[in-house]
C-alpha positions in Angstrom: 0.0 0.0 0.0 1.2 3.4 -1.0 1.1 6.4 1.4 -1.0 7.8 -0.9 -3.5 4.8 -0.9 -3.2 4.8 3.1 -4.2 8.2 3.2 -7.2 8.1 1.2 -8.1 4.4 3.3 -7.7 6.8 6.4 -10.0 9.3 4.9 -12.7 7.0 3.7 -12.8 5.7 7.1 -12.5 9.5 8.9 -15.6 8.6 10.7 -14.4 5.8 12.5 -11.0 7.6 13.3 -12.9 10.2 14.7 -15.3 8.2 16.6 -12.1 6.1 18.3 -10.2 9.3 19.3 -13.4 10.3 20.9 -13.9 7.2 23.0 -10.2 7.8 23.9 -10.7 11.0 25.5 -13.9 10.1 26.7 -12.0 7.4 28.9 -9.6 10.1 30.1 -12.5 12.1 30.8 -13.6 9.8 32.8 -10.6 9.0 34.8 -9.8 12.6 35.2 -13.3 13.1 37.1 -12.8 9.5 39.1 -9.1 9.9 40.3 -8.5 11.3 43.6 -6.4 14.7 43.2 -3.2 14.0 45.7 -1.4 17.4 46.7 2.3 17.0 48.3 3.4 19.7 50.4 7.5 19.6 51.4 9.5 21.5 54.5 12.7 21.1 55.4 14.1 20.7 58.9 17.5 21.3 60.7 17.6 18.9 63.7 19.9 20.3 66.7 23.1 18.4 68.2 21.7 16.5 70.5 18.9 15.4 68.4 21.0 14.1 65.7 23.0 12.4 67.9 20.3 10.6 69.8 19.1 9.6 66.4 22.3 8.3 65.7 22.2 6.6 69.3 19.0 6.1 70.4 20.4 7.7 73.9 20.5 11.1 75.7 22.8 10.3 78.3 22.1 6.9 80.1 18.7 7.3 78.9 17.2 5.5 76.2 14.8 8.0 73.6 13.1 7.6 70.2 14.5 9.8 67.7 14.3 7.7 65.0 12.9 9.7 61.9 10.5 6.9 61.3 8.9 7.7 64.4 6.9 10.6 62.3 4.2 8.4 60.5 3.8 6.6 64.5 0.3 7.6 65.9 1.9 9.2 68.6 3.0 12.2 66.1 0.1 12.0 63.2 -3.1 11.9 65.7 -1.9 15.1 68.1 -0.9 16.9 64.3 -4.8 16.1 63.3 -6.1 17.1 66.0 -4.1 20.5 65.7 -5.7 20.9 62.1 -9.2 19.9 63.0 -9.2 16.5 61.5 -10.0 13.1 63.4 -7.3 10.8 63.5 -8.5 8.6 60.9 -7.7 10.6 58.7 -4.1 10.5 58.7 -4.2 7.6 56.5 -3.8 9.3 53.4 -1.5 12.3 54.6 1.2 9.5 53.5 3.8 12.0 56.0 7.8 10.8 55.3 10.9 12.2 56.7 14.1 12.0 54.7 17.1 12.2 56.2 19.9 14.2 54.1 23.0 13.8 55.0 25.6 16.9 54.6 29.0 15.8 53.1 31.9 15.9 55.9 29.2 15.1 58.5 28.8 12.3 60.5 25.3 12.4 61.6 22.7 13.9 58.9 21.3 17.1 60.3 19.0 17.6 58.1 15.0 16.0 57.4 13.0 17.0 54.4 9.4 16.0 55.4 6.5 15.7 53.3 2.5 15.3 54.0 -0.4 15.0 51.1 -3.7 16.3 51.0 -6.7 17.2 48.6 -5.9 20.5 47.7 -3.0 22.8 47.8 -3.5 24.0 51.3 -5.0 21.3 53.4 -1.3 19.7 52.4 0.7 22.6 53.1 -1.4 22.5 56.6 -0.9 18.9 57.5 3.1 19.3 56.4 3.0 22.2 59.2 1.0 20.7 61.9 3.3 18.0 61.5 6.4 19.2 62.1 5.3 20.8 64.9 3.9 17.8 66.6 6.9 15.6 65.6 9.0 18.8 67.2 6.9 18.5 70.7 7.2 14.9 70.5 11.3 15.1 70.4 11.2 17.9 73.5 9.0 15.1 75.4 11.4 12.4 74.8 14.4 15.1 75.7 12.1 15.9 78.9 12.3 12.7 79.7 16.3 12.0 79.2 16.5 15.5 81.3 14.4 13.8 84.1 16.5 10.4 83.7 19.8 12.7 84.3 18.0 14.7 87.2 17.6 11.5 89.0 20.8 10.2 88.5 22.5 13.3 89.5 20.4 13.1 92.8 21.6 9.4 93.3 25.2 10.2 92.8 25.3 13.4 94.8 23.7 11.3 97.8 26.3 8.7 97.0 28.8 11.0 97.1 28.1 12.7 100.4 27.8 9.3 102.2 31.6 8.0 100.6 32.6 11.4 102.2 31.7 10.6 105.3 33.2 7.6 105.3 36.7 8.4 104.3 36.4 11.5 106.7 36.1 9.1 109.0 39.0 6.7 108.0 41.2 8.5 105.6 43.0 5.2 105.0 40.1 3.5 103.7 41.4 3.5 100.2 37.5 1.4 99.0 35.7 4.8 100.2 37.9 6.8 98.5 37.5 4.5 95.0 33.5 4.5 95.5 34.2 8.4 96.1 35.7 8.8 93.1 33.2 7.2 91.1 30.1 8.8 92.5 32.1 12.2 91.8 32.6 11.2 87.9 29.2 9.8 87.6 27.4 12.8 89.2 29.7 14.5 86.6 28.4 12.9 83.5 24.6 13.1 84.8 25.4 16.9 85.3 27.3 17.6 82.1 24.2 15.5 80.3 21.4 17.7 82.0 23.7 21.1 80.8 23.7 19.8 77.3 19.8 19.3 77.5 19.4 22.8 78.6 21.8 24.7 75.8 20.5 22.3 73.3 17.1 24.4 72.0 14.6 23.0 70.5 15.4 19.3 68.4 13.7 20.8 65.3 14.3 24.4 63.7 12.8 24.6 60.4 15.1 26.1 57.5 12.2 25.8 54.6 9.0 26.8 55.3 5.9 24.0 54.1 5.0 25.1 50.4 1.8 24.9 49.4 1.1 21.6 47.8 2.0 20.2 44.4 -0.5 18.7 42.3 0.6 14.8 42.2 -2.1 13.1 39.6 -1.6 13.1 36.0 -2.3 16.4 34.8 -5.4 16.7 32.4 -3.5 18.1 29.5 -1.4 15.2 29.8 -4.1 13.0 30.2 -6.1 14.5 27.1 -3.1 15.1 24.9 -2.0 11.0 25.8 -5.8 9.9 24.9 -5.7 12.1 21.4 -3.0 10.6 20.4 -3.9 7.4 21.7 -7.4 7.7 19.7 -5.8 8.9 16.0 -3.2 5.9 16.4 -5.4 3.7 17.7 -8.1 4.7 14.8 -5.5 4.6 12.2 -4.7 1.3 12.9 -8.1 0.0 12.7 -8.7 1.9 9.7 -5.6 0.5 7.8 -6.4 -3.0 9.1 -10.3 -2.5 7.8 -9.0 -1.4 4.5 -6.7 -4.1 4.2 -9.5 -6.9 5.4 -12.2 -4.7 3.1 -13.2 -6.8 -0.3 -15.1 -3.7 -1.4 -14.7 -2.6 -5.2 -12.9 0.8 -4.6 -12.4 2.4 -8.2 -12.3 1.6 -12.3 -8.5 1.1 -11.7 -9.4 -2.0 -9.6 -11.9 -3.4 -12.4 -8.9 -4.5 -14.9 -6.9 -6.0 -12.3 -9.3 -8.1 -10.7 -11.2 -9.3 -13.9 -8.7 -8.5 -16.7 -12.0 -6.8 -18.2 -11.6 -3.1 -19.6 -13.3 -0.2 -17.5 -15.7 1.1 -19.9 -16.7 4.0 -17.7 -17.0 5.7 -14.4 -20.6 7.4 -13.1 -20.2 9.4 -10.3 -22.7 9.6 -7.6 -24.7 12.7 -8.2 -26.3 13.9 -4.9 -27.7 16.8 -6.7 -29.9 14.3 -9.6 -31.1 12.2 -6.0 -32.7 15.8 -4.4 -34.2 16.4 -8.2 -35.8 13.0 -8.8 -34.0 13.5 -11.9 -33.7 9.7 -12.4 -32.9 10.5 -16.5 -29.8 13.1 -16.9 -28.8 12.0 -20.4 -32.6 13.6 -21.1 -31.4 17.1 -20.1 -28.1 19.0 -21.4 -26.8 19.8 -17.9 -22.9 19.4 -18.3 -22.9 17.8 -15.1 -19.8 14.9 -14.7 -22.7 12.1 -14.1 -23.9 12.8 -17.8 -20.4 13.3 -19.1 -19.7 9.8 -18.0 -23.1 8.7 -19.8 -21.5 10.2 -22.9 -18.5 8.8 -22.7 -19.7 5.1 -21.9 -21.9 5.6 -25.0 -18.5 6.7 -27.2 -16.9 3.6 -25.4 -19.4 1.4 -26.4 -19.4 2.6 -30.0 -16.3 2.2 -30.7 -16.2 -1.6 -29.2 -19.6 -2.2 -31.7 -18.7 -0.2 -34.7 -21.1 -2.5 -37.4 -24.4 -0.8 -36.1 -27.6 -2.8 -35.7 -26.1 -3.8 -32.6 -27.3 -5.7 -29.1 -26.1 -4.7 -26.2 -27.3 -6.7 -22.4 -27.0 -4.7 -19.6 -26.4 -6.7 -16.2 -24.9 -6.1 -12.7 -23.0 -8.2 -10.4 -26.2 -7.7 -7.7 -29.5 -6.1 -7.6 -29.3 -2.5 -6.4 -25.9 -1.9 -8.7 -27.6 0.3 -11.2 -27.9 -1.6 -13.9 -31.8 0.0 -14.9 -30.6 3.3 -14.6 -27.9 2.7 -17.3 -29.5 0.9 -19.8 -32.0 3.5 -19.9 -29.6 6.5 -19.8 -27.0 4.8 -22.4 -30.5 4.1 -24.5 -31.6 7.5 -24.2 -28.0 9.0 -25.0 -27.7 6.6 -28.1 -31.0 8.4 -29.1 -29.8 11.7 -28.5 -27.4 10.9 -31.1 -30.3 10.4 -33.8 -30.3 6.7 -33.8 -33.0 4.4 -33.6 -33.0 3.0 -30.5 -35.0 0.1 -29.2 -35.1 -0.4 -25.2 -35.6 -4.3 -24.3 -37.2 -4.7 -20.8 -35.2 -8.2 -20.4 -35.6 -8.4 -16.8 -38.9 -10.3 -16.2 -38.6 -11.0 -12.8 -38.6 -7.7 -11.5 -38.7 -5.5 -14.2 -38.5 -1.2 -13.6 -38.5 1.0 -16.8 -41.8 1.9 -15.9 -40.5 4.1 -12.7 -38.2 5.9 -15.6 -40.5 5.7 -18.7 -44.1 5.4 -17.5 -46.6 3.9 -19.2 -44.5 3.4 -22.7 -42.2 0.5 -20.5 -45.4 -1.4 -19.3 -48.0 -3.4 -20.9 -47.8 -6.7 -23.6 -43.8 -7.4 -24.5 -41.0 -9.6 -24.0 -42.8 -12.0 -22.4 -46.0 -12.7 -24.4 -44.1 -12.9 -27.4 -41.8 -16.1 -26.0 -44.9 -17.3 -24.8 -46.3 -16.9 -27.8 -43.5 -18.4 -29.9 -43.7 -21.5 -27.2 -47.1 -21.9 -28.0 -46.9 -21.5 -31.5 -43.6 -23.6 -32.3 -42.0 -20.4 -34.3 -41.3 -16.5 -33.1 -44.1 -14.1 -34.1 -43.8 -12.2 -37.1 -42.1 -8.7 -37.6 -45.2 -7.0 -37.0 -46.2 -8.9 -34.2 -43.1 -7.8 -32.5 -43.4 -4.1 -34.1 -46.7 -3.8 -32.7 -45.6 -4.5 -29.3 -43.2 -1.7 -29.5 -43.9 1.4 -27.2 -43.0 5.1 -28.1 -41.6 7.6 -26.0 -41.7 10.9 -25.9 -38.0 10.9 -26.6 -37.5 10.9 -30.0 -35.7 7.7 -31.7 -36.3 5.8 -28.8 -38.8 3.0 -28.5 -39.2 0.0 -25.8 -40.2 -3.8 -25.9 -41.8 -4.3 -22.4 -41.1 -7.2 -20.0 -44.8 -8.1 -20.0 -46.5 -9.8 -17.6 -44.7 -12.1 -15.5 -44.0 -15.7 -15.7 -43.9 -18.7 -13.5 -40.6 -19.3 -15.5 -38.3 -17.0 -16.6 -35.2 -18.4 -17.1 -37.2 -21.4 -19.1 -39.3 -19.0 -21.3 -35.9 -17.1 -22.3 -34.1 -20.6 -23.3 -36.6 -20.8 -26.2 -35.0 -20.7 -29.2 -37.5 -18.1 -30.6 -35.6 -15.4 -28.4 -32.5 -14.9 -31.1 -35.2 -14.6 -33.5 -36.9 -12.0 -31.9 -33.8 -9.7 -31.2 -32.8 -10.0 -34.8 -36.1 -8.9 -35.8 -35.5 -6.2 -33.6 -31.9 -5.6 -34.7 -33.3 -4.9 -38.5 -35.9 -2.4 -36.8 -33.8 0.4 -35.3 -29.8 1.2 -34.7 -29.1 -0.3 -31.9 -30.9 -2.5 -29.1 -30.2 -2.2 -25.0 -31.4 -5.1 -23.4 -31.8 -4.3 -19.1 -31.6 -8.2 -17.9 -31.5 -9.5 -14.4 -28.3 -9.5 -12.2 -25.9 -12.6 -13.0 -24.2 -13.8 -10.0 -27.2 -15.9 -9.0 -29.2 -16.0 -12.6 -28.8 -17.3 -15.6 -31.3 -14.8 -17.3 -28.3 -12.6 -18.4 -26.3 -15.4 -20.2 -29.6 -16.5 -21.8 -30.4 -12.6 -23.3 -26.1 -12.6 -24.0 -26.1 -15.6 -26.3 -28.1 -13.8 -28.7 -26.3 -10.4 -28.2 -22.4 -9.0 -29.7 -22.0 -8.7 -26.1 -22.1 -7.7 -21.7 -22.1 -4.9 -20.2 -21.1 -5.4 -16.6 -22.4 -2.6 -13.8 -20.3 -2.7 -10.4 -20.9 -0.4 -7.8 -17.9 1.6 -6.2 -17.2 0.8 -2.6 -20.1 -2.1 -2.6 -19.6 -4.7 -5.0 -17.5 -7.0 -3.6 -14.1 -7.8 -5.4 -15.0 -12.1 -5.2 -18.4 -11.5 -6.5 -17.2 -9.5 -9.4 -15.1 -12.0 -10.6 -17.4 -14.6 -10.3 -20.0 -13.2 -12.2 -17.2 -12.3 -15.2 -16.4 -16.2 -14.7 -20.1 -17.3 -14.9 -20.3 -14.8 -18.0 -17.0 -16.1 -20.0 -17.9 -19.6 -18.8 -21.1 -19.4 -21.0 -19.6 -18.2 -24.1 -20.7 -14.8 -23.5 -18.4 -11.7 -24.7 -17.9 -9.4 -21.9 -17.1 -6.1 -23.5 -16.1 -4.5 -20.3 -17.3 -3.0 -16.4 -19.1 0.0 -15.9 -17.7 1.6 -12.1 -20.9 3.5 -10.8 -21.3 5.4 -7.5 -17.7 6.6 -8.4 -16.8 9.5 -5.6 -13.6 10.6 -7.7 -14.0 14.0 -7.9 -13.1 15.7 -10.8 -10.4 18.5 -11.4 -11.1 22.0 -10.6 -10.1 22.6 -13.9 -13.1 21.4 -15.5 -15.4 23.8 -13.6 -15.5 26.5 -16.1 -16.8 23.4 -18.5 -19.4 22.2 -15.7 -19.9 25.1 -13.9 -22.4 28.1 -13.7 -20.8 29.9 -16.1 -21.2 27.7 -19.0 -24.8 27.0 -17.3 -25.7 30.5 -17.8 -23.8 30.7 -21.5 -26.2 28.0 -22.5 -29.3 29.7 -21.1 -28.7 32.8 -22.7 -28.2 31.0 -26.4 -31.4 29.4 -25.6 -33.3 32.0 -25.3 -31.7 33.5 -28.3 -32.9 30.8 -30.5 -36.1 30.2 -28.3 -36.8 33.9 -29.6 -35.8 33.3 -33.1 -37.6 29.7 -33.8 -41.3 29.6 -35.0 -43.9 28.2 -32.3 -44.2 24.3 -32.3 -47.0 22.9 -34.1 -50.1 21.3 -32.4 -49.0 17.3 -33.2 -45.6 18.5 -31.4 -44.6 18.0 -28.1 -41.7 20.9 -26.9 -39.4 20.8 -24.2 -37.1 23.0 -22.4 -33.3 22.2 -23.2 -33.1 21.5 -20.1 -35.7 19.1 -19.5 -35.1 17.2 -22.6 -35.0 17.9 -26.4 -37.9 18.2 -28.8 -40.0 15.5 -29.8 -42.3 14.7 -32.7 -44.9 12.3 -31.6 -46.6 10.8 -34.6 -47.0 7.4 -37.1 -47.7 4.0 -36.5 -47.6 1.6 -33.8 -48.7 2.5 -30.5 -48.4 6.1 -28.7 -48.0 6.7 -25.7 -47.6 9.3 -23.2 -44.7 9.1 -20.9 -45.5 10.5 -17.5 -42.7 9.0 -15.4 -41.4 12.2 -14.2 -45.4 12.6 -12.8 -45.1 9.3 -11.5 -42.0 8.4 -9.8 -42.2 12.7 -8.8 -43.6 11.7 -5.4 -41.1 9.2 -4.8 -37.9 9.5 -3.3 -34.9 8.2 -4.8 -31.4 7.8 -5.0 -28.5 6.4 -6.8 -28.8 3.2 -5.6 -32.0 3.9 -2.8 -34.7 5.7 -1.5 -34.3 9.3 -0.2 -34.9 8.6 3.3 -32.1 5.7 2.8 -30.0 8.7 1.7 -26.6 8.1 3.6 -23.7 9.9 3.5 -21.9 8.5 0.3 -18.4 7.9 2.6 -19.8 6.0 5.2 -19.1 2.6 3.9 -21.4 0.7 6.6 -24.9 2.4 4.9 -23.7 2.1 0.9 -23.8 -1.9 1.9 -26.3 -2.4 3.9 -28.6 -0.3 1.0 -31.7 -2.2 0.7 -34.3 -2.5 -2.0 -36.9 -0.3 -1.7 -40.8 -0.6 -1.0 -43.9 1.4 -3.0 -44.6 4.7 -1.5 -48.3 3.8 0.6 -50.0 6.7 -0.9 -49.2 5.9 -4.6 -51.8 5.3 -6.4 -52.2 1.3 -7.2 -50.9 0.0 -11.1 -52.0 -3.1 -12.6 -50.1 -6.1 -11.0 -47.4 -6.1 -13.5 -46.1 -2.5 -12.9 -46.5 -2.3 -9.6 -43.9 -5.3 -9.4 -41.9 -3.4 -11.5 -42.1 0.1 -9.8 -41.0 -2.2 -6.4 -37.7 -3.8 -8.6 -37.2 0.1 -9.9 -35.6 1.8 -6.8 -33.0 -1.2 -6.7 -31.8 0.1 -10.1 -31.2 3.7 -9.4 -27.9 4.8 -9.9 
């Protein structure tokens, strides 16, 4: 896959990228509301001397005290700094309160504690990193107040020692075991002394050198969170984009059709949203320079090049119902008349035939289907007339149509009777050309049986539906029968055509036109009465006259008050780049308030809105 490729698989799948990037920071949404904000607040401490060394020792003097840093988190320090802040000891769970010792180079004891203490907000931490320094702080002067009384006592005991080994070498100077015990009691009473000065010129244990800051927000930030889930989301969406793409079967332009089939592209009809809001279900009718016409035009060139003799047939199938193939045969019929050659429309699908939702009353009534019933019956095909007479003009000038008829319990039997070639050569010697609209072929053999008496298929895939495996199965089927394929017909293409070509399908050259119109509009004499006139526009002029039967082609008046689209209905309209709703396009169902047909129509007005383009 080229990067080119990958970008336009990213872009025909935007949607879904978009949809995973926002269920990505939805999720972080969601996390940012549920977390619990955490708020660290930091001081630093200098302890004093004696402190340091007691935490070193575990001793002030003879007398055992706890001034082990660790003894900040113990309930003795935490529940008297909650109750300072107003908080009930339970609380101090989550203050999470740590003393760090740091340790000066050249020292031997650190002097130094950086504590720290959390809360929910910036200042409830900085207040808990306060209150608990300054319990910690009472709790090391109660431990000194204690080593202070241990000294006191001691001192007391030695000087009343000392005063009693007194007397007793006063009394015998020569008692050399008073004077030792003497001597010690002296030195002891000494040392408690000296340890009870120290206590008093010591100060307080803690002095604080960095006052608590208020608290630092600890979660993940919700930038961070949001920018991580964006970028989560578009690689996240890429990747199932790219993995979609690669997994999708989906026909995705003309330039796959000759790869996959080894078939030529004989044109590309782009999805006109414009003709869908217009019920405009006949463009080659009008002269609107529209890209969906100029791609009528050009498959109508294509075609005559590929079937230069003239007195041609031509069978129009498709890969699956819905794929348009209705709506070409009638437009390539009606631009092959535009031309000012006889054209003869074959309504070749008689299980669910439609040119009645395009052409009216001229595509219903006795046809196709009475005359291989006739032939059956009769053992040969019905004479020229016959098969003139069943011929039904439009209002378009040049073209005519054979009708499916009524339907049969068999179609696929009647149109293996031999008497169809017959009929279609009759028909060849009767105008320029003949299109034949047949059933789809994957699953029918209705096309193969219309082909063998035709100079060949024309195959109509739809872009971004028709599936790759299909499309070769039904060129298989096709070939595999003998019949000549002349090439694939892309429709619902969404390749947009160069800016270039605006000032040939814009409103400029709309406007050009509309003024040369009305020029000759002005100059031109008034139509007679046997002539029917319409607007450039609308459709060219017609002259309605001469034999065989007439009639008058409503289907605009008709199918007006139904909705339709390129492929389905107008409330089935979906966005043309949302690949779920282009597959799952159904058939469509008769409008309730349409007034009822006879049987036969109505089954084809049902069959019609598959065939839309």
């Amino acid at each position: 896959m080229t990067f080119r490729q990958a970008l336009s698989a990213i872009w025909q799948r935007r949607l879904l990228v978009v949809a995973v990037v926002l269920l990505a920071v939805a999720v972080a949404a969601i996390f940012l509301v549920r977390q619990t904000p955490v708020y660290t607040s930091t001081t630093t401490v200098r302890m004093s001397a004696l402190a340091s060394s007691a935490s070193a020792s575990g001793q002030i003097g003879t007398a055992s005290v706890d001034f082990d840093p660790t003894s900040i988190s113990s309930p003795a320090v935490l529940d008297a700094a909650a109750k300072a802040v107003g908080e009930p000891a339970s609380s101090t769970g989550s203050w999470v309160v740590t003393a760090t010792p740091v340790q000066a180079t050249g020292q031997a004891q650190p002097k130094t504690l950086t504590i720290t203490a959390n809360g929910r907000t910036a200042e409830q931490a900085q207040k808990h990193a306060e209150a608990v320094v300054k319990s910690y702080n009472d709790y090391l002067k109660a431990q000194t107040a204690k080593a202070k009384s241990a000294a006191e006592a001691q001192a007391a005991k030695w000087t009343a020692s000392a005063e009693a080994y007194q007397a007793q070498v006063n009394a015998n100077p020569a008692n050399s075991i008073a004077q030792s015990n003497l001597a010690n009691a002296i030195s002891s009473l000494a040392s408690a002394n000296n340890t009870v000065q120290k206590i008093d010129s010591a100060g307080s244990p803690l002095t604080v050198t960095k006052a608590a800051t208020p608290g630092q927000f600890q979660g993940t930030s919700p930038l961070i969170a949001i920018a991580v889930a964006l970028a989560a989301g578009l690689v996240a969406g890429i990747g199932i984009a790219l993995i979609w793409d690669a997994f999708d079967d989906r026909l995705r332009g003309d330039d796959d059709i000759e790869d996959i089939t080894g078939l030529p592209a004989l044109g590309e009809l782009r999805l006109d949203k414009r003709m869908q809001r217009r019920g405009d279900w006949l463009p080659a009718a009008g002269r609107k320079r529209t890209s969906l016409n100029e791609g009528l035009r050009a498959l109508r060139t294509t075609l005559q090049v590929l079937l230069p003799r003239g007195n041609d047939v031509v069978v129009v199938t498709s890969v699956e119902p819905a794929d348009g193939k209705t709506f070409v045969s009638a437009n390539l019929a009606l631009a092959w008349a535009r031309t000012g050659k006889r054209v003869i429309l074959v309504g070749g699908d008689l299980r669910r035939p439609s040119l009645d939702a395009y052409f009216g009353e001229a595509a219903t009534g006795r046809g196709l289907t009475e005359l291989l019933q006739a032939a059956a019956n009769g053992g040969s095909a019905p004479g020229a007339e016959i098969i003139a007479a069943s011929l039904n003009r439009t209002k378009f000038r040049g073209l005519s149509i054979l009708p499916a008829g009524s339907e049969p319990y068999d179609p696929a039997d009647l149109l293996a009777v031999s008497a169809l070639g017959d009929i279609l050569a009759a028909l060849r010697t009767m105008c320029d050309i003949v299109v034949i609209d047949s059933p789809p072929s994957l699953a029918l053999v209705d096309a193969s049986l219309l082909s063998a008496h035709s100079d060949g298929a024309v195959l109509v895939a739809s872009i971004r539906r028709t599936r790759r495996k299909r499309l070769l199965e039904t060129v298989h089927a096709l070939t595999g029968n003998g019949i000549t394929v002349l090439g694939v017909v892309a429709n619902r293409s969404r390749r947009r055509m160069p800016k270039s070509y605006s000032a040939y399908y814009g409103s400029g050259a709309s406007a050009r036109r509309r003024t040369v119109a009305a020029a000759r509009s002005a100059e031109a004499p008034a139509p007679a009465d046997d002539e029917t006139a319409f607007d450039d526009e609308d459709g060219f002029a017609n002259l309605v006259g001469g034999n065989g039967r007439q009639h008058d082609d409503r289907a605009g008046d008709r199918t007006g008050d139904r909705t339709r689209d390129q492929g389905g209905s107008r409330d089935d309209q979906a966005d043309p780049d949302n690949d779920d709703e282009l597959e799952d396009w159904p058939g469509f169902e008769q409008a309730d308030d349409e007034p009822a047909r006879s049987g036969r129509s109505r089954r084809g007005r049902d069959s019609a809105e598959d065939e839309k383009v």
